[in-house]
C-alpha positions in Angstrom: 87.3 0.8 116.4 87.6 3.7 114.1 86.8 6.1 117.0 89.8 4.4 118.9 92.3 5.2 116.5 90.7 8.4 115.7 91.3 9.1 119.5 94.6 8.0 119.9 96.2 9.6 117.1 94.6 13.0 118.3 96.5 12.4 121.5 99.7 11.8 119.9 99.3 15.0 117.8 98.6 16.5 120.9 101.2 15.4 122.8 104.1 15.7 120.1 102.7 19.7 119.7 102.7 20.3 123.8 106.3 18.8 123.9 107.7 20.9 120.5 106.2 24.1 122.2 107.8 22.9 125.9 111.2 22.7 124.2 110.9 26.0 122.0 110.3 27.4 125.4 112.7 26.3 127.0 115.4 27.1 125.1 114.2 30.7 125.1 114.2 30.5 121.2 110.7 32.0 119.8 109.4 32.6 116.7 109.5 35.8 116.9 112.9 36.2 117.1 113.6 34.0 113.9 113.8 36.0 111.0 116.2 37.2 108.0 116.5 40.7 107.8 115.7 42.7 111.0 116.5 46.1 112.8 118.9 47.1 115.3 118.7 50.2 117.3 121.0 49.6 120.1 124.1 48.6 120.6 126.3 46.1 118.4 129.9 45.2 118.2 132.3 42.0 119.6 130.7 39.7 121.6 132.8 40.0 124.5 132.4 44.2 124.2 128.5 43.4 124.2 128.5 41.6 127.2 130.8 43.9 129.0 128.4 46.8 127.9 125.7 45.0 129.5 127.5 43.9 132.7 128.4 48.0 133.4 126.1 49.8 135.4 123.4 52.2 133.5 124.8 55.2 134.7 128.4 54.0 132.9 127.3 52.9 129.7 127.8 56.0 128.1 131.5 56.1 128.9 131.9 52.5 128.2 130.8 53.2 124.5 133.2 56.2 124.1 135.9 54.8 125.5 135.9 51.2 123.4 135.0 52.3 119.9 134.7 49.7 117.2 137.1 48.7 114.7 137.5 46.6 112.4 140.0 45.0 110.0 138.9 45.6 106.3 140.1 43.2 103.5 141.2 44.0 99.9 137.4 43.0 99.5 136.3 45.5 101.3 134.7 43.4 104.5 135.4 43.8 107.7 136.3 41.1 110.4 137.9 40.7 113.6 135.9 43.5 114.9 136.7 44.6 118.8 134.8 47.3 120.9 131.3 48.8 120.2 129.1 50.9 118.3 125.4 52.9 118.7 122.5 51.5 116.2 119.9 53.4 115.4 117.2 51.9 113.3 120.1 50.1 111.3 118.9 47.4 109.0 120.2 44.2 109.7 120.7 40.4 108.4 120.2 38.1 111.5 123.0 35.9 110.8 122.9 33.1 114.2 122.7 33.1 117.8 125.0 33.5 120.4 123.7 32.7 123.7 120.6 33.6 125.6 121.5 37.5 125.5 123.2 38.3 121.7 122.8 37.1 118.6 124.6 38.0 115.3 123.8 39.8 113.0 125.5 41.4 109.6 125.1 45.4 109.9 126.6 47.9 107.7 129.3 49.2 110.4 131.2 53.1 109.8 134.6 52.6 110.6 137.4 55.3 109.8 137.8 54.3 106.4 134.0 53.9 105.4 131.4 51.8 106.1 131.6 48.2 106.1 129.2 45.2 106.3 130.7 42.9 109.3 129.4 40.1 111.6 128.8 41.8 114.9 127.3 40.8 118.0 124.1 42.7 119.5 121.5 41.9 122.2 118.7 40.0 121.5 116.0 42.5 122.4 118.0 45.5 120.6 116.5 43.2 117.3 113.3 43.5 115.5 112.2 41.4 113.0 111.7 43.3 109.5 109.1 42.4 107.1 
């Protein structure tokens, strides 16, 4: 009798892990891209700029970033919000904030504007990101 229920609760383990790991797949949500603090080195700015940069061809993409640079507005505080356009990352730490979609997530980044440089919530895509330690 013990062996029964030995059995059968090894099953349900079984089958509760196989389903957990059947929806993390799904969703396209890993492990490995759930961290804190991460690196950027790509691209990063409003969502819809991120996706548009995306959706341009490779041989564009250059031009695309020169010709919607990022800005921000800055508060007394000194943040910035209501970003719009784009920026180039390189090796920029980051605070993985939430995701998006399946593409981008956000992340806080320290961002230069005219002005100075500002942390603000920006949008970059999801393999641009590397988890930090």
């Amino acid at each position: 009798m013990r062996y029964f229920f030995a059995s059968a609760f090894a099953v349900a383990v079984l089958a509760t892990s196989a389903t957990a790991t059947a929806q993390t797949s799904a969703s396209g949500v890993t492990s490995t891209q759930q961290c804190a603090i991460g690196y950027v080195t790509g691209v990063g700015g409003s969502a819809q700029s991120v996706h548009e940069y995306l959706a341009t061809p490779e041989r564009d993409r250059y031009r695309y970033l020169t010709d919607n640079p990022i800005q921000c507005r800055v508060s007394d505080e000194g943040r910035a919000s209501a970003c719009t356009g784009i920026t180039s990352l390189r090796h920029e730490k980051v605070s993985v904030y939430d995701d998006i979609d399946n593409e981008t997530m956000a992340v806080v980044a320290r961002i230069e504007l005219d002005r100075g440089t500002y942390p603000a919530i920006i949008a970059v895509p999801r393999p641009d990101v590397q988890c930090g330690e």
